[in-house]
PDB file of N, CA, C and O in Angstrom:
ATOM      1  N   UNK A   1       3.831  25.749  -4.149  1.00  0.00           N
ATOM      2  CA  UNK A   1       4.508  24.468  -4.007  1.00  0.00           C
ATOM      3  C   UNK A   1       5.517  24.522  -2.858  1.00  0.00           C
ATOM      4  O   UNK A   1       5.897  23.579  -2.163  1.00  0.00           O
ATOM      5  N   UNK A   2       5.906  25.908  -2.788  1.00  0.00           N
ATOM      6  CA  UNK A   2       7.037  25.960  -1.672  1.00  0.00           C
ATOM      7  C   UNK A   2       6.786  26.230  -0.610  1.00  0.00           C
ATOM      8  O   UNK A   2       7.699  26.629   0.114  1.00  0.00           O
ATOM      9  N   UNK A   3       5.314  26.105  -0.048  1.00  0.00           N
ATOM     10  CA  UNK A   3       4.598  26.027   1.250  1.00  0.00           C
ATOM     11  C   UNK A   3       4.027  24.502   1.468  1.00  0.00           C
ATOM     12  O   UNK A   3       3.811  24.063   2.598  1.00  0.00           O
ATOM     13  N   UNK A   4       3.851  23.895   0.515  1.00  0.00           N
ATOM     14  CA  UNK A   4       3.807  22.455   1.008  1.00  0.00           C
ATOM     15  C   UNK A   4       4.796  21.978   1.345  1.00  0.00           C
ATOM     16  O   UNK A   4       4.862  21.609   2.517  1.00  0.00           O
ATOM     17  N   UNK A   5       5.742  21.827   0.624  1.00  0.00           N
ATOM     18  CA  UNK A   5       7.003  21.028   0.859  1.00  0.00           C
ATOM     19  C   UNK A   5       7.965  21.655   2.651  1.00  0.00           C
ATOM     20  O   UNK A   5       8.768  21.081   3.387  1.00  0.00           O
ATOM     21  N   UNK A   6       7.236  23.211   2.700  1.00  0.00           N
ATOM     22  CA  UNK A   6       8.279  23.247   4.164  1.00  0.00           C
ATOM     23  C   UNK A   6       6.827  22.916   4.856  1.00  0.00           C
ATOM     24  O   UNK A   6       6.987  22.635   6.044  1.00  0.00           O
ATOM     25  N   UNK A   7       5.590  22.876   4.481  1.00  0.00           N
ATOM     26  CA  UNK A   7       4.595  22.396   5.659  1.00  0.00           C
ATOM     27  C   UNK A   7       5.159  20.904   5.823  1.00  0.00           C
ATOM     28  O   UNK A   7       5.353  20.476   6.961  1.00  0.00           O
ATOM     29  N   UNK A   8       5.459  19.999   4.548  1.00  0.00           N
ATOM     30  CA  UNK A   8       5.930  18.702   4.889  1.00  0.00           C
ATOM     31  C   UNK A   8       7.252  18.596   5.479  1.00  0.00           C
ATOM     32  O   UNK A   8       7.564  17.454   5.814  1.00  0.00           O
ATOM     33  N   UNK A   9       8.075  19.486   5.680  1.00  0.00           N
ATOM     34  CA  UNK A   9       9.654  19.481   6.017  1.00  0.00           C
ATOM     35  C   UNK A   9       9.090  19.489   7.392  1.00  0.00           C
ATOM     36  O   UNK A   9       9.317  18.489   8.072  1.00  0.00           O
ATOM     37  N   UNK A  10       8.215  20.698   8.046  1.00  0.00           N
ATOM     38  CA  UNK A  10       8.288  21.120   9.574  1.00  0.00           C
ATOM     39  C   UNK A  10       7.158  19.690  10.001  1.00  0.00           C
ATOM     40  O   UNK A  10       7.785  19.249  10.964  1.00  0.00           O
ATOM     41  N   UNK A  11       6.077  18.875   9.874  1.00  0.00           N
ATOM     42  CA  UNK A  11       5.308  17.733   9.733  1.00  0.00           C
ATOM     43  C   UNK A  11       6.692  16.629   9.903  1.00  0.00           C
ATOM     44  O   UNK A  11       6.655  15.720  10.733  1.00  0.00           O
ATOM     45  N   UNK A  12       7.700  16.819   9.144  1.00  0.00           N
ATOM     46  CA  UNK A  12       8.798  15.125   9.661  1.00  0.00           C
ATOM     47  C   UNK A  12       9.886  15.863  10.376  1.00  0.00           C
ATOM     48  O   UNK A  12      10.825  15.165  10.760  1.00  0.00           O
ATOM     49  N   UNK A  13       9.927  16.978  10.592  1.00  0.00           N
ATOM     50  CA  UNK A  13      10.889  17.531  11.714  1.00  0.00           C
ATOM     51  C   UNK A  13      10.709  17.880  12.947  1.00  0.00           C
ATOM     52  O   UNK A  13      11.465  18.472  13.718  1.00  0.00           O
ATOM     53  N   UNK A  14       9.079  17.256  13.163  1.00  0.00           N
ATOM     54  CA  UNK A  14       8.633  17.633  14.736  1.00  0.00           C
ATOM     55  C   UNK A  14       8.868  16.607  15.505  1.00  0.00           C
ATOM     56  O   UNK A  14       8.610  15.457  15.146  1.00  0.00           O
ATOM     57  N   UNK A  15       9.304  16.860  16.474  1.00  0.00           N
ATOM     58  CA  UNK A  15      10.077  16.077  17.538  1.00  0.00           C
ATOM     59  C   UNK A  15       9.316  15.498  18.867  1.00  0.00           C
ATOM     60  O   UNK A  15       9.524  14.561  19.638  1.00  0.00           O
ATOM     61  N   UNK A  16       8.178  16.688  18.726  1.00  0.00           N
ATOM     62  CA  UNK A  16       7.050  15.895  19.831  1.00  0.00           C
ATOM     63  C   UNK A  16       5.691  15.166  18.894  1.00  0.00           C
ATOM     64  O   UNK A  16       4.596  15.157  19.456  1.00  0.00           O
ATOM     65  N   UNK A  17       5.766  14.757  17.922  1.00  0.00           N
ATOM     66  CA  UNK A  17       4.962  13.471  17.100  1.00  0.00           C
ATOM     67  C   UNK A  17       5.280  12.347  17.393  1.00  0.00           C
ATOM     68  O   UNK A  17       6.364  11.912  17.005  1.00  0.00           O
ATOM     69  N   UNK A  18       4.615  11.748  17.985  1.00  0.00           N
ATOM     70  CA  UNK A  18       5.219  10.277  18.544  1.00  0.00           C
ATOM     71  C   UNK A  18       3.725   9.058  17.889  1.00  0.00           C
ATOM     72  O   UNK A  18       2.525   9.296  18.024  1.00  0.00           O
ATOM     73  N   UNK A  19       4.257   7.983  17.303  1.00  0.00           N
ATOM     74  CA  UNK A  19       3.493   7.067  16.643  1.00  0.00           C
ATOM     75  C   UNK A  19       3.206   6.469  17.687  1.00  0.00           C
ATOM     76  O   UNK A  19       3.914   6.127  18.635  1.00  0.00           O
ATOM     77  N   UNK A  20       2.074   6.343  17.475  1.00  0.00           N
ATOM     78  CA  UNK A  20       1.088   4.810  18.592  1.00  0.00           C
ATOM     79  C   UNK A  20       2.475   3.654  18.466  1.00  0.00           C
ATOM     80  O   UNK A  20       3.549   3.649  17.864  1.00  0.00           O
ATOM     81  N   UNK A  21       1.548   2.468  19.661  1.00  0.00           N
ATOM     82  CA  UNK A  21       2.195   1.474  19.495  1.00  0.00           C
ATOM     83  C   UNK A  21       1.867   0.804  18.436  1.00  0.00           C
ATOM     84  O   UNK A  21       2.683   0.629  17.531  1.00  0.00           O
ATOM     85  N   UNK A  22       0.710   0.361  18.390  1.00  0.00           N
ATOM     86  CA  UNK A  22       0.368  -0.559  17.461  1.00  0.00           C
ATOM     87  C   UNK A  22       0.598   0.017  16.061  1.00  0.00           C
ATOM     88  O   UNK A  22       0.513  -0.899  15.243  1.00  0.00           O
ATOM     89  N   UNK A  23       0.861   1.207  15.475  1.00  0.00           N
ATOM     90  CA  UNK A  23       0.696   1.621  14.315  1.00  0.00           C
ATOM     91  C   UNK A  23       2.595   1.785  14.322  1.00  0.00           C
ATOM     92  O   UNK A  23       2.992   1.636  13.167  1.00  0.00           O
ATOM     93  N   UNK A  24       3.586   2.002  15.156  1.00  0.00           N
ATOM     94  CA  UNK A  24       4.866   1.363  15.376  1.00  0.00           C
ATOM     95  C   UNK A  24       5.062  -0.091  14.890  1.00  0.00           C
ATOM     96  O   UNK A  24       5.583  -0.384  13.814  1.00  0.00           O
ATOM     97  N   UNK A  25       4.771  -0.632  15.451  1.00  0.00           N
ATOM     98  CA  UNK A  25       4.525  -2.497  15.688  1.00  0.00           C
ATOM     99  C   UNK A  25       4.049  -2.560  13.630  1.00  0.00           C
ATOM    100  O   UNK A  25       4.823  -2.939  12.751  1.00  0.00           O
ATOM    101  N   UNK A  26       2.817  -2.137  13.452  1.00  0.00           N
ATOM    102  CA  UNK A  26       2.484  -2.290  12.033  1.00  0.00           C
ATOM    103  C   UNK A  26       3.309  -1.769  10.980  1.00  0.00           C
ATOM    104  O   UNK A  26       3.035  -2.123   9.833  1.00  0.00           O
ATOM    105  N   UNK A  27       4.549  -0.764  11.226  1.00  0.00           N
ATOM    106  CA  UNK A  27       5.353  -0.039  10.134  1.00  0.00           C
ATOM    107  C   UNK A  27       6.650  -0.871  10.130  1.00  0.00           C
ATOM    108  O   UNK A  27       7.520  -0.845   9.260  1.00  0.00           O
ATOM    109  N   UNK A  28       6.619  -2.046  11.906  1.00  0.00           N
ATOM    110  CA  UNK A  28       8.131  -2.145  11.278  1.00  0.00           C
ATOM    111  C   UNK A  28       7.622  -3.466  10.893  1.00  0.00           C
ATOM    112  O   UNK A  28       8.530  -4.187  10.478  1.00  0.00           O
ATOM    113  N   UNK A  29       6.786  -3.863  10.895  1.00  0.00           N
ATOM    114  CA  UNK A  29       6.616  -5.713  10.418  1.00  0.00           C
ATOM    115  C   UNK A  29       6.690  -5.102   8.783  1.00  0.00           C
ATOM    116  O   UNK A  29       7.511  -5.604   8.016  1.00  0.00           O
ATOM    117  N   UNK A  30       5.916  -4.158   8.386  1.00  0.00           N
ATOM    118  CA  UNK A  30       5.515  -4.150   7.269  1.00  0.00           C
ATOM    119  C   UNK A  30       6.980  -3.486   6.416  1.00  0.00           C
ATOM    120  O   UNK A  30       7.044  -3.289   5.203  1.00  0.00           O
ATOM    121  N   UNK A  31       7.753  -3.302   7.129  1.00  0.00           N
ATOM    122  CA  UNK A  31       8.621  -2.466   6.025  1.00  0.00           C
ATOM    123  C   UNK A  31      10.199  -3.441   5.614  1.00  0.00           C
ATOM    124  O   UNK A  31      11.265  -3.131   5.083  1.00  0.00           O
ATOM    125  N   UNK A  32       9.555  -4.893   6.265  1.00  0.00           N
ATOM    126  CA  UNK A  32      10.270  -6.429   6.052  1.00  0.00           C
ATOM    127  C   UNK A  32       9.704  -6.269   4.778  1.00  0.00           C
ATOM    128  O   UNK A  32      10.420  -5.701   3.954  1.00  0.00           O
ATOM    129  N   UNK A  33       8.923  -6.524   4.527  1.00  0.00           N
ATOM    130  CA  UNK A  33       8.602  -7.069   3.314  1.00  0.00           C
ATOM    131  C   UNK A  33       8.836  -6.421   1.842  1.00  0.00           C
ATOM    132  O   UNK A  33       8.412  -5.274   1.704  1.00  0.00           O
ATOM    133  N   UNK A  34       9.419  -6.989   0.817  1.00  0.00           N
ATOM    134  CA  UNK A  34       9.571  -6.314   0.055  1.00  0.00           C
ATOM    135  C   UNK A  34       8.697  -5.368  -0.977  1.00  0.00           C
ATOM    136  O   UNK A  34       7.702  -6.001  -1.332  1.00  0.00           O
ATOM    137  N   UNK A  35       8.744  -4.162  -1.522  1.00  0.00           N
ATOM    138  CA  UNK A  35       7.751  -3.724  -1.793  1.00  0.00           C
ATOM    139  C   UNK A  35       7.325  -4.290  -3.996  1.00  0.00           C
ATOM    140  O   UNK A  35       6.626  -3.660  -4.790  1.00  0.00           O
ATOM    141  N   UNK A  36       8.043  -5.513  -4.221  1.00  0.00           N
ATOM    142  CA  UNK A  36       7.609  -5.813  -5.308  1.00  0.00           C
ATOM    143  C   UNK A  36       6.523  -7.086  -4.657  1.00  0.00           C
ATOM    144  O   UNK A  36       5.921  -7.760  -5.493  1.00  0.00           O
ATOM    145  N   UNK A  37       6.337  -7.335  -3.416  1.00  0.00           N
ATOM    146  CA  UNK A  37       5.679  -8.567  -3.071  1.00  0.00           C
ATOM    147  C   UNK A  37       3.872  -7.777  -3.286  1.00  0.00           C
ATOM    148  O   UNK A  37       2.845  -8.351  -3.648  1.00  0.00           O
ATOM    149  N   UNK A  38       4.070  -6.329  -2.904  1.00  0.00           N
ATOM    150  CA  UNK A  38       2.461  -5.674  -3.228  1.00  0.00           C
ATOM    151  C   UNK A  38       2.410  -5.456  -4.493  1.00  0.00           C
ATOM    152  O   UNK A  38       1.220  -5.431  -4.808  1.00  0.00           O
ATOM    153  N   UNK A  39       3.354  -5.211  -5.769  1.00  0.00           N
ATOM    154  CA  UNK A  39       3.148  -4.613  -6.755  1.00  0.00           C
ATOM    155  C   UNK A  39       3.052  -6.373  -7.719  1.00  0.00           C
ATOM    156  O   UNK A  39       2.265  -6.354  -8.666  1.00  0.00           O
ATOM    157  N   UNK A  40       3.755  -7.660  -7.486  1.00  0.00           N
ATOM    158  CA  UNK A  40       2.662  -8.596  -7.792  1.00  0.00           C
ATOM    159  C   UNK A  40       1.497  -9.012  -7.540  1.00  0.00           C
ATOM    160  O   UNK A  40       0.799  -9.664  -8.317  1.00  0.00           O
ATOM    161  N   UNK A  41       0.993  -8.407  -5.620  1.00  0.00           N
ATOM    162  CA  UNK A  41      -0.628  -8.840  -5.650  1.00  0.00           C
ATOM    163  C   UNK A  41      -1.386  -8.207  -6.671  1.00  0.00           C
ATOM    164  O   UNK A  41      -2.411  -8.595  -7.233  1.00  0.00           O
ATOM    165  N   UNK A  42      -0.732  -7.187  -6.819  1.00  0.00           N
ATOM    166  CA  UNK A  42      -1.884  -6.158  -7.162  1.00  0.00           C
ATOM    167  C   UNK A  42      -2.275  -6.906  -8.981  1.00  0.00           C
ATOM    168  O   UNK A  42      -3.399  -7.091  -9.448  1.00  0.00           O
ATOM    169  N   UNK A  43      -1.249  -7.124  -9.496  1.00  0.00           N
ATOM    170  CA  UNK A  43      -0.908  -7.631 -11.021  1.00  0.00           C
ATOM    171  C   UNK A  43      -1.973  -9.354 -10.807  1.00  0.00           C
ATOM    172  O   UNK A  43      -2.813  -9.791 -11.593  1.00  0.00           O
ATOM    173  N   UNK A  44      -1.518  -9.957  -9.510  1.00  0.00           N
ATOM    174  CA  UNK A  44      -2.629 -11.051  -9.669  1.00  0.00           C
ATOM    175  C   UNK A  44      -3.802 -11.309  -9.422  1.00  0.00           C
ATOM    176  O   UNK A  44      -4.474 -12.254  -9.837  1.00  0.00           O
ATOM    177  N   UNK A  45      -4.197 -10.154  -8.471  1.00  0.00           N
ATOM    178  CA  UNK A  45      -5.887  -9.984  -8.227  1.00  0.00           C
ATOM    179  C   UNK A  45      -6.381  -9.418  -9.840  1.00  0.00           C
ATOM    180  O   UNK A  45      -7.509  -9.669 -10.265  1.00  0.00           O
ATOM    181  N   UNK A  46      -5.653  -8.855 -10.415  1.00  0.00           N
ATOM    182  CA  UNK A  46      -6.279  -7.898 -12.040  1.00  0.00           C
ATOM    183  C   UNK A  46      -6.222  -9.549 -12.613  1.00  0.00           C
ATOM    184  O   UNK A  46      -7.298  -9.958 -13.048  1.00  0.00           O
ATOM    185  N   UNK A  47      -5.118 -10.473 -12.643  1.00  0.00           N
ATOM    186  CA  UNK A  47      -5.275 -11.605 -13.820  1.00  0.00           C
ATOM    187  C   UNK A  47      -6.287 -12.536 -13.149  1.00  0.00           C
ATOM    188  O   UNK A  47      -6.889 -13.338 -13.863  1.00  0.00           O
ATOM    189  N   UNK A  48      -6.516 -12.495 -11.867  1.00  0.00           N
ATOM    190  CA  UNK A  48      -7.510 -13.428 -11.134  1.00  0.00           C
ATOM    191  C   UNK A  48      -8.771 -13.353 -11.212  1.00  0.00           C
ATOM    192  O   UNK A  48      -9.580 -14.249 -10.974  1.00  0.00           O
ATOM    193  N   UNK A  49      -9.079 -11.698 -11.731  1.00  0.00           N
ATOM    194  CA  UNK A  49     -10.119 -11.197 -12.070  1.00  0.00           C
ATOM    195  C   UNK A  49     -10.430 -11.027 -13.641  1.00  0.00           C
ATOM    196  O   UNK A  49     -11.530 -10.540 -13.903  1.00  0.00           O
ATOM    197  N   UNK A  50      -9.749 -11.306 -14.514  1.00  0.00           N
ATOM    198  CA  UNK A  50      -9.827 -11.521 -15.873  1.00  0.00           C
ATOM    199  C   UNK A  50     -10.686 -12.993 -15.753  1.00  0.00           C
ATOM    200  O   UNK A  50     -11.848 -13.222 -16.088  1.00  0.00           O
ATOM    201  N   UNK A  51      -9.743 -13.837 -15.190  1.00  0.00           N
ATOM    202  CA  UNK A  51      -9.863 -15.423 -15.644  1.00  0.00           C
ATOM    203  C   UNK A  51     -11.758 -15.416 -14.596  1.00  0.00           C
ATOM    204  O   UNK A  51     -12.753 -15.904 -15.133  1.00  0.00           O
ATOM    205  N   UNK A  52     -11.796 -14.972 -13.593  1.00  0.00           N
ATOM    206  CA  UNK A  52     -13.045 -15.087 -12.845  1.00  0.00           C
ATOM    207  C   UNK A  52     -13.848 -14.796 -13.699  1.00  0.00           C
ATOM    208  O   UNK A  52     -14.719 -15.653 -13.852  1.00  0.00           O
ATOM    209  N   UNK A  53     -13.961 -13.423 -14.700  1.00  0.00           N
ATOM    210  CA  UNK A  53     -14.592 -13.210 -15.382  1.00  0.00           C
ATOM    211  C   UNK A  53     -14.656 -14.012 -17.142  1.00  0.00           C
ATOM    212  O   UNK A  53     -15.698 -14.117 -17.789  1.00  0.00           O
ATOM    213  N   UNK A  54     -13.394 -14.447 -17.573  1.00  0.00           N
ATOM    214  CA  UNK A  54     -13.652 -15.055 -18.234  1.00  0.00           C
ATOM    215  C   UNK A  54     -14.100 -16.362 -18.491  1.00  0.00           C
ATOM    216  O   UNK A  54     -14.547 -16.874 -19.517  1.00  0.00           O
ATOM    217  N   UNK A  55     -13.870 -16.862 -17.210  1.00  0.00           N
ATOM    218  CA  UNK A  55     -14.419 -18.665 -17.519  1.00  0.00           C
ATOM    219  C   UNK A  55     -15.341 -18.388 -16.487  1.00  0.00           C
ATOM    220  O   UNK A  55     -16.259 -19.145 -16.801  1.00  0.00           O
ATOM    221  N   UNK A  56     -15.733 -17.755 -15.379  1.00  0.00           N
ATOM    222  CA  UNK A  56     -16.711 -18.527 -15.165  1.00  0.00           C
ATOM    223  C   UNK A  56     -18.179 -17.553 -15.332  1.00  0.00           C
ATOM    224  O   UNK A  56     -19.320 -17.967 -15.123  1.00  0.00           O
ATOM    225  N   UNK A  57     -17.886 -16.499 -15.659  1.00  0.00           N
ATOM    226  CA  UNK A  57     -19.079 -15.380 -15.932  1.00  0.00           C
ATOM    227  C   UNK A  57     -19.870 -14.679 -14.570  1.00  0.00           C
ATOM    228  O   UNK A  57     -20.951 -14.088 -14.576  1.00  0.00           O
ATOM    229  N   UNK A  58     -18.952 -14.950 -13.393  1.00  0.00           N
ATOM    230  CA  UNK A  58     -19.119 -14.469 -12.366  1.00  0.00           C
ATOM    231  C   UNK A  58     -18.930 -12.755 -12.226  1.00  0.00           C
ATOM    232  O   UNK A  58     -18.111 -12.504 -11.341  1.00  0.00           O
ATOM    233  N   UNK A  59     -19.314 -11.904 -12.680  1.00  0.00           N
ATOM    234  CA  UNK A  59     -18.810 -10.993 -12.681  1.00  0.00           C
ATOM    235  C   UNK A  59     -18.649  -9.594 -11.367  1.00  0.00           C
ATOM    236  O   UNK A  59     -17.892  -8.624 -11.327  1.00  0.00           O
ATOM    237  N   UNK A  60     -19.734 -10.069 -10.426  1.00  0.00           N
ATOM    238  CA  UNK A  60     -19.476  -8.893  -9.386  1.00  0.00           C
ATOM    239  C   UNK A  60     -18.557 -10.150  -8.962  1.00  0.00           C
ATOM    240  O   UNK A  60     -17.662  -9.311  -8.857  1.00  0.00           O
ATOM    241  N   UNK A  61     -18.056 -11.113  -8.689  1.00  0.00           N
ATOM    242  CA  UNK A  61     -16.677 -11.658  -7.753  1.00  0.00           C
ATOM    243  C   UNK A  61     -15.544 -11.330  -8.896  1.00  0.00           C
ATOM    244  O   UNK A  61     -14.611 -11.258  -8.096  1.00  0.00           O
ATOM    245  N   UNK A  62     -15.058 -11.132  -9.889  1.00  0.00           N
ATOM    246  CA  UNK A  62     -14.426 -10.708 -10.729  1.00  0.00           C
ATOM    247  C   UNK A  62     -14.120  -8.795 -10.551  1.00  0.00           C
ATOM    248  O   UNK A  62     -13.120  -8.082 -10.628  1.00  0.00           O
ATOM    249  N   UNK A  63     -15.672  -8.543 -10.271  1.00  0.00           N
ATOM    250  CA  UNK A  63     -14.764  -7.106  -9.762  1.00  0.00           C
ATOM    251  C   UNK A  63     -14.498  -6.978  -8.619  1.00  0.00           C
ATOM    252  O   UNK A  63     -13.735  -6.096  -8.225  1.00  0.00           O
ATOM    253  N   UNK A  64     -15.168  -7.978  -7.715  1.00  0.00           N
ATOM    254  CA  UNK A  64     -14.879  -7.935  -5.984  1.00  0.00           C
ATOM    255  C   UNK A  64     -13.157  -8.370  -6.211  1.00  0.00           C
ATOM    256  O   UNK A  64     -12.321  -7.697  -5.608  1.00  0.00           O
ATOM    257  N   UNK A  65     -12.988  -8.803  -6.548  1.00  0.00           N
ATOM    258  CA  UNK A  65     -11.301  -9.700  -6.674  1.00  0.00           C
ATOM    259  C   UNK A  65     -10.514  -8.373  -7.524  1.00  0.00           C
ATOM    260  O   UNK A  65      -9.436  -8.172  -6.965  1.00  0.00           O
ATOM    261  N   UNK A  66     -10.690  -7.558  -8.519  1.00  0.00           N
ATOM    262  CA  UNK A  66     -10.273  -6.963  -9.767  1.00  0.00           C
ATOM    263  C   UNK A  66     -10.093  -5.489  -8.539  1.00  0.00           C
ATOM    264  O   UNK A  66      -9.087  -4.801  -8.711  1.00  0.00           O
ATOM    265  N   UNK A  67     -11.071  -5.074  -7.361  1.00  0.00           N
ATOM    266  CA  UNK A  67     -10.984  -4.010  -7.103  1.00  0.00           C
ATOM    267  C   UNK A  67      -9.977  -3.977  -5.513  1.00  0.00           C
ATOM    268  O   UNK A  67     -10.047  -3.080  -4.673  1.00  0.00           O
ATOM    269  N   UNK A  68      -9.000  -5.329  -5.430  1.00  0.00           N
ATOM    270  CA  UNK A  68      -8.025  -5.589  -4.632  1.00  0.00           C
ATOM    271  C   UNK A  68      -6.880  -4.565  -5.005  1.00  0.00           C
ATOM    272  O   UNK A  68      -6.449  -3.661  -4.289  1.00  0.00           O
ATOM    273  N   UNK A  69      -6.439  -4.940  -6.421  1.00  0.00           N
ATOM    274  CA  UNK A  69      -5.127  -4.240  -7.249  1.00  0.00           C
ATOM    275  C   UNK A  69      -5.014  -2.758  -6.452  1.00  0.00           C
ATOM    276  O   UNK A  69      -4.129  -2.659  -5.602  1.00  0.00           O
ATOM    277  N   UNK A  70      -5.961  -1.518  -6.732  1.00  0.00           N
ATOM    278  CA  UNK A  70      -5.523  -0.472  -6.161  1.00  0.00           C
ATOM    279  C   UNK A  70      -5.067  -0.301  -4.129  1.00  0.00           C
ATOM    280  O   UNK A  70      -4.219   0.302  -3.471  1.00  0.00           O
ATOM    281  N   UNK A  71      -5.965  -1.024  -3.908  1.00  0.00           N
ATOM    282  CA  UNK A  71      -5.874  -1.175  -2.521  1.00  0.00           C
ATOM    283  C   UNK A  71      -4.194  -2.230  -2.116  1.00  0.00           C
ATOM    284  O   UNK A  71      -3.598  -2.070  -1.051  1.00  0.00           O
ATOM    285  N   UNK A  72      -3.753  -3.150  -3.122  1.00  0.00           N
ATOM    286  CA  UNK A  72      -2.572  -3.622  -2.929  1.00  0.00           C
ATOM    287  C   UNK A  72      -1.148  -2.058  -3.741  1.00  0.00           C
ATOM    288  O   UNK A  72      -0.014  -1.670  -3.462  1.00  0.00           O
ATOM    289  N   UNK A  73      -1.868  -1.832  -4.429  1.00  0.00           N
ATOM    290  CA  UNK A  73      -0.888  -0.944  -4.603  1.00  0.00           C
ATOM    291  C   UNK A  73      -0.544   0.175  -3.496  1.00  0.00           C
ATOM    292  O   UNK A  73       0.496   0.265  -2.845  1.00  0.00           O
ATOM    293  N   UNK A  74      -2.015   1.249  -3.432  1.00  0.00           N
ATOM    294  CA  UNK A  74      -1.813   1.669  -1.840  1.00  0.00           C
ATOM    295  C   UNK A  74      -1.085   1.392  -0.609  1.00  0.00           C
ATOM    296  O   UNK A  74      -0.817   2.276   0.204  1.00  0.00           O
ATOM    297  N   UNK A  75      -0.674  -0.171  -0.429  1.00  0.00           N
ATOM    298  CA  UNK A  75      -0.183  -0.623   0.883  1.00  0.00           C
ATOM    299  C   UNK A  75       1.061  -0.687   0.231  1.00  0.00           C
ATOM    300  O   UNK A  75       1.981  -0.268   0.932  1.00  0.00           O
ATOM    301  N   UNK A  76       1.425  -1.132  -1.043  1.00  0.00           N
ATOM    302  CA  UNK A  76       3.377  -0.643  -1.446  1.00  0.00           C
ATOM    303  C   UNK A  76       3.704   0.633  -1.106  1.00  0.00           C
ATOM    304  O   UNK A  76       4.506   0.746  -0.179  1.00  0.00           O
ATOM    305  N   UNK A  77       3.152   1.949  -1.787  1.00  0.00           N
ATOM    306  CA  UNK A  77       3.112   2.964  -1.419  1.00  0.00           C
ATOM    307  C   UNK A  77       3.394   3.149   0.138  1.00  0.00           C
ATOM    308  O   UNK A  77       4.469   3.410   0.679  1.00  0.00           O
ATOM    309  N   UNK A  78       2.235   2.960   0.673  1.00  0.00           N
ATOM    310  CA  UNK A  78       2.709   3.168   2.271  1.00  0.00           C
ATOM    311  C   UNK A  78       4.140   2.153   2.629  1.00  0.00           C
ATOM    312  O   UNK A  78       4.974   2.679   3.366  1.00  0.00           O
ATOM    313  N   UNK A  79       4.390   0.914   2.190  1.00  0.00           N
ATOM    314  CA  UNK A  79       5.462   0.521   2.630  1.00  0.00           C
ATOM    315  C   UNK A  79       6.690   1.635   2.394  1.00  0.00           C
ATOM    316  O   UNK A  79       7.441   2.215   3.178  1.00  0.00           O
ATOM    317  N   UNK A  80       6.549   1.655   1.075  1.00  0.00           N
ATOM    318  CA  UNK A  80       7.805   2.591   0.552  1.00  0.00           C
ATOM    319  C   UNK A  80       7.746   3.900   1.528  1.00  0.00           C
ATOM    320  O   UNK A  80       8.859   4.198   1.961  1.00  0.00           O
ATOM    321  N   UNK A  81       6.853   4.608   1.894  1.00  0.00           N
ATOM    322  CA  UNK A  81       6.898   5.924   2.582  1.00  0.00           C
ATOM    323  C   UNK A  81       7.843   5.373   4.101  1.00  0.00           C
ATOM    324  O   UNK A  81       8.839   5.885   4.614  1.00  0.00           O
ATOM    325  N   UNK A  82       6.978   4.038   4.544  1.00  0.00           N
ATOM    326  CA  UNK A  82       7.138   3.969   5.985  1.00  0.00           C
ATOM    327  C   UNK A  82       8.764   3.408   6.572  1.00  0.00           C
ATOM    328  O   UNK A  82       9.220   3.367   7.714  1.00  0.00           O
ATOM    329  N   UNK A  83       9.422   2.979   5.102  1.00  0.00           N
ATOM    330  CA  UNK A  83      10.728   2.045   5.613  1.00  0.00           C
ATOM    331  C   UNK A  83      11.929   3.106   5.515  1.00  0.00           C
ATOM    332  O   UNK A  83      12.308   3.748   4.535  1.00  0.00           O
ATOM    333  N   UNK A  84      12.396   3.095   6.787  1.00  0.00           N
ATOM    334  CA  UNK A  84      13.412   3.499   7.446  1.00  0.00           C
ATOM    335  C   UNK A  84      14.830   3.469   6.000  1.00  0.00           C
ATOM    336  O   UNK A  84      14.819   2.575   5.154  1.00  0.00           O
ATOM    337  N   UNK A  85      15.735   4.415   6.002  1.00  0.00           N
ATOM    338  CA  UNK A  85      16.848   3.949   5.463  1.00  0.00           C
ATOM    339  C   UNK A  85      17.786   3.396   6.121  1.00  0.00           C
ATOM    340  O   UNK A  85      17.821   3.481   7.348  1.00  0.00           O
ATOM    341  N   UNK A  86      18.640   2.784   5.468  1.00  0.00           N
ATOM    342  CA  UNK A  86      19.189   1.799   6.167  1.00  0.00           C
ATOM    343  C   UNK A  86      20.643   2.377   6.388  1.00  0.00           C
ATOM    344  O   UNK A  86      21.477   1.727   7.017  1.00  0.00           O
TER     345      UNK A  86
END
């Protein structure tokens, strides 16, 4: 465990790692936003995908919609990693 954590210490202490632009540009738009705004998508693609599946019996668009949630959670995650302290 105590070779990951200094592989991750010497990984955010290197000084010649420099972020693209565009992937710059994408961390600071994204780290506006608050990170409960991904942890409700994720809660309304799962109820969007209940109700898809319950009223209308559509069921691969119920899991096409239902299999958003992890992928919205993923992008909180990365928000939370990517935002600067203040």
């Amino acid at each position: 465990m105590a070779n990951v954590e200094s592989a991750v210490r010497n990984i955010a202490e290197n000084e010649e790692h420099h972020e693209g632009r565009v992937t710059s540009v994408i961390e600071h738009q994204t780290a506006k936003i608050p990170s409960i705004v991904y942890l409700n998508l994720a809660f309304a693609s799962m109820a969007g995908s209940l109700y898809i599946a319950a009223k209308t019996r559509k069921t691969g668009w119920a899991n096409f919609v239902g299999l958003w949630a992890p992928s919205f959670m993923l992008m909180g995650i990365y928000n939370k990693l990517v935002k600067k302290p203040s």
